[in-house]
N, C-alpha and C positions, 0 to 999 in steps of 0.2 A: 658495201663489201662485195667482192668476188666472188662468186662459189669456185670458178677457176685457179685462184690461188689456193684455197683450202685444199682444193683436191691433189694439188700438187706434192702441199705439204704430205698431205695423207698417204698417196700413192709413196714419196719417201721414207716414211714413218712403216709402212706395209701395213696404214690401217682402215678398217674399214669403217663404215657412219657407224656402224654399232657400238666400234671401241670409240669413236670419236665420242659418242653420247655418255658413257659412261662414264671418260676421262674428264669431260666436262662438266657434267651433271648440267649438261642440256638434251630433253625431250627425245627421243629419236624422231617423233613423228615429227616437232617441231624443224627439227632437221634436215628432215623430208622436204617440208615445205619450203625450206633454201635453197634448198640444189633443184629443186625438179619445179617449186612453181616459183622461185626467183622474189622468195619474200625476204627482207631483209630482217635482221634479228635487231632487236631493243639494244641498248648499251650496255646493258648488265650481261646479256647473254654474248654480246662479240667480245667483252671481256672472260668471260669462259671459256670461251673456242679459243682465245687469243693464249689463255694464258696455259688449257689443256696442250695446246699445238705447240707450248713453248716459245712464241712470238708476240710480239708488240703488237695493239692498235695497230698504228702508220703501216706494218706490213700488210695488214688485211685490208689496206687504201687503195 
């Protein structure tokens, strides 16, 4: 996964990792850890982001 597309969406969305964490009920600091040190998130959790962001799997490809 990208962190470049999430952010895309985000910046659309006018949201920030905070609301992102919430909406997902994934971690904030876990979240951290994708965008700034490029660790990829488990299945279950890109299913969260996927489904907080509104978007499929394949988009986050």
């Amino acid at each position: 996964m990208l962190w470049d597309k999430i952010q895309i969406i985000l910046n659309k969305k006018h949201w920030s990792l905070v609301r992102l964490a919430k909406e997902s009920n994934v971690n904030y600091e876990t979240l951290k850890k994708y965008k700034f040190a490029g660790q990829e998130p488990s299945f279950s959790k890109a299913c969260k982001i996927a489904d907080a962001l509104g978007i499929s799997l394949d988009e986050l490809r």
